[in-house]
N, C-alpha and C positions, 0 to 999 in steps of 0.2 A: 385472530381478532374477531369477536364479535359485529354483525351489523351495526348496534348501536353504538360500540364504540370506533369503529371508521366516521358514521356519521360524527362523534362528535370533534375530532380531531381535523377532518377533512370536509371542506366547504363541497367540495366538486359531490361528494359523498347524494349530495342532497337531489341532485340529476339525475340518478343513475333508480332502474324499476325497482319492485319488488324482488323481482327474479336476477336482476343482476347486480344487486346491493350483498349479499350472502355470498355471492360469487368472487367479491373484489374482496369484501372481506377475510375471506378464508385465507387471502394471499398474500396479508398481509402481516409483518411482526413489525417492535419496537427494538429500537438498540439505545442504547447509551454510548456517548463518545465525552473524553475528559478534555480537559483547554491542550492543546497543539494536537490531539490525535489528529491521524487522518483518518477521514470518513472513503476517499478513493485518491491515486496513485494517475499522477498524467501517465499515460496508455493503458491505466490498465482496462480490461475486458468486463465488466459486470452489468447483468442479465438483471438490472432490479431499476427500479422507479426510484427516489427517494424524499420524505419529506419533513422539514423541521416541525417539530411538536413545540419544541421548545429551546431555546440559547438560540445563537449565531453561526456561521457556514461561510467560509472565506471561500469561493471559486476562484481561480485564476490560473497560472502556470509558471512558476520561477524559472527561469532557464539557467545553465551550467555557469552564465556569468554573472548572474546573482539578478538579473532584469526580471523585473514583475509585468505581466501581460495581462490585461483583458482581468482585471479583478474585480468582482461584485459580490453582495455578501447578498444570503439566503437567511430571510428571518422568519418569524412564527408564521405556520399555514402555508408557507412558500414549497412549491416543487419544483423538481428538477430533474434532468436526466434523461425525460421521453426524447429528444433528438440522437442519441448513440442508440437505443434501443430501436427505434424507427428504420436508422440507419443500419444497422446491425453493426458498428463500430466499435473500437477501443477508445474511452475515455480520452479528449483532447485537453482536460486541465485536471488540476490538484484538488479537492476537496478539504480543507482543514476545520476543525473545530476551533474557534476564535472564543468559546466561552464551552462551557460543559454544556450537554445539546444532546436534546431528546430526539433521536431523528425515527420516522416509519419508514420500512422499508417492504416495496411491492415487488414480488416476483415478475419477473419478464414474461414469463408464460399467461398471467394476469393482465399486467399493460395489455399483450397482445391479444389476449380475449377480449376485454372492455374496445378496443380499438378498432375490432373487427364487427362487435354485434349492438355497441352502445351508442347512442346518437346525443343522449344529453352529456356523455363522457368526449366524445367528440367536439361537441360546443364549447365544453371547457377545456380544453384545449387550444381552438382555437382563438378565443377570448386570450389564455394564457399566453401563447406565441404572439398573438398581436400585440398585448400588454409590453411584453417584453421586447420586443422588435421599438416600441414607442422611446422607450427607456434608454436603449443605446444609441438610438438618434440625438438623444435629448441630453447624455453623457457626451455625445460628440462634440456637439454647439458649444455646452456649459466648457469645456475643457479647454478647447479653444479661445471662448472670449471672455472668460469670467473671471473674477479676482479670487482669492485664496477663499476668502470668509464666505463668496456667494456660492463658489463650488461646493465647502464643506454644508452652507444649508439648506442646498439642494438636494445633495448626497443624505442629510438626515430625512429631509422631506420625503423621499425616494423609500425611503425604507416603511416609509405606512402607504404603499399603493395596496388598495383597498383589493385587489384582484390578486396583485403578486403573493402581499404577504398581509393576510385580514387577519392575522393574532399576534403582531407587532405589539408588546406591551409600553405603553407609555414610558416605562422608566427601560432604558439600554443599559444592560450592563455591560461594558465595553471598551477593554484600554484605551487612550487614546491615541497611541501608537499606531493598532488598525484603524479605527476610525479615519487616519489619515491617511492609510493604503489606499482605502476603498474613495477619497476625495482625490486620491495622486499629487497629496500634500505631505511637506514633514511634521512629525511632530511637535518638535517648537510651533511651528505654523499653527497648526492644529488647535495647542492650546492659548494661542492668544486669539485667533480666529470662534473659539468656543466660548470666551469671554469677552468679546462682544457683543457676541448673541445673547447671552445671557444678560450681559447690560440691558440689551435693547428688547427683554423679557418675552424671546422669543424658548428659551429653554433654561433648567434649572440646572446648575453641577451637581452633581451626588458622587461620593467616593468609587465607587463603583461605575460609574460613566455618567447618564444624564438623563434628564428627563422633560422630555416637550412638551410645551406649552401652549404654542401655535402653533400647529401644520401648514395651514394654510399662510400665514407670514412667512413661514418657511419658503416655502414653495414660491411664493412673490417676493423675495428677500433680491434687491438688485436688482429688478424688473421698472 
């Protein structure tokens, strides 16, 4: 990959010097993933960064009894990954593609250079883990005391965190069946819960999934 094209794909891109923008770039390539591939295997071992360009990214972990754990979805500009590499560990959940999904993928040896010599790649990082730290606090509260419709648009809200994921395009294209994993609703639920909102013209249906209207009512939706 070219410098100019890391910058245009990757926010963080824009921190990092002269001297270690060519450096991140070189390490890094594009894949293509089709709807249910996986992108990574709960344990498995991989030595890479990864980040949406484009589609959706189910994280979570199904267990032998069919229980979904700990599921969050990875949308446009979002990354993920730097805690097993930091750690030097094996992947603790599944990766799936939830849509056809442009993902970059950084070599380990890469992470681990930026990490050791970059200070503005450091900053975004930290920014990223706090981000993200806020977020599963904030999925804790909602889960606990919130009714079906506020959790699901929170959960849409959630997906335009301007730090997480800043290339979130307006229109989702998105069954509604995940949509309702990543709220820990069903889909019945799901879709009467999506036609309220839409009443209350906080979002549009489109065949395809949906498209938001207000963020911000979102985000206040139950409040």
């Amino acid at each position: 990959m070219t410098p100019q094209e890391l910058t245009d794909i990757a926010v963080w891109a824009d921190a990092l010097t002269q001297d270690e923008l060519p450096q991140a770039a070189a390490g890094v390539r594009m894949k293509t993933f089709e709807r249910g591939q996986h992108v990574a295997h709960f344990s498995d071992y991989l030595d890479a960064w990864h980040g949406v360009i484009e589609g959706v990214l189910r994280v979570g972990h199904v267990s032998d009894t069919g229980q979904v754990a700990g599921v969050s979805a990875i949308l446009g500009g979002g990354w993920f990954g730097e805690g097993s590499i930091i750690k030097d560990e094996a992947r603790r959940y599944d990766v799936v593609a939830v849509t056809d999904a442009e993902v970059a993928i950084m070599r380990g040896d890469t992470f681990r250079w930026l990490f050791a010599n970059s200070v503005g790649f450091n900053r975004f990082l930290v920014q990223l883990l706090n981000e993200r730290l806020g977020q599963f606090i904030a999925i804790v509260g909602r889960d606990r005391t919130s009714s079906a419709v506020v959790r699901l648009a929170h959960t849409i809200a959630a997906m335009y965190n301007p730090v997480l994921f800043p290339r979130t395009p307006a229109e989702i294209e998105m069954p509604q069946e995940d949509l309702g994993v990543f709220a820990g609703i069903s889909r019945q639920i799901t879709n009467k819960s999506l036609q309220i909102l839409a009443n209350d013209g906080l979002i549009t249906l489109i065949p395809t999934g949906l498209k938001v209207l207000d963020i911000e009512g979102l985000k206040d939706y139950g409040g």
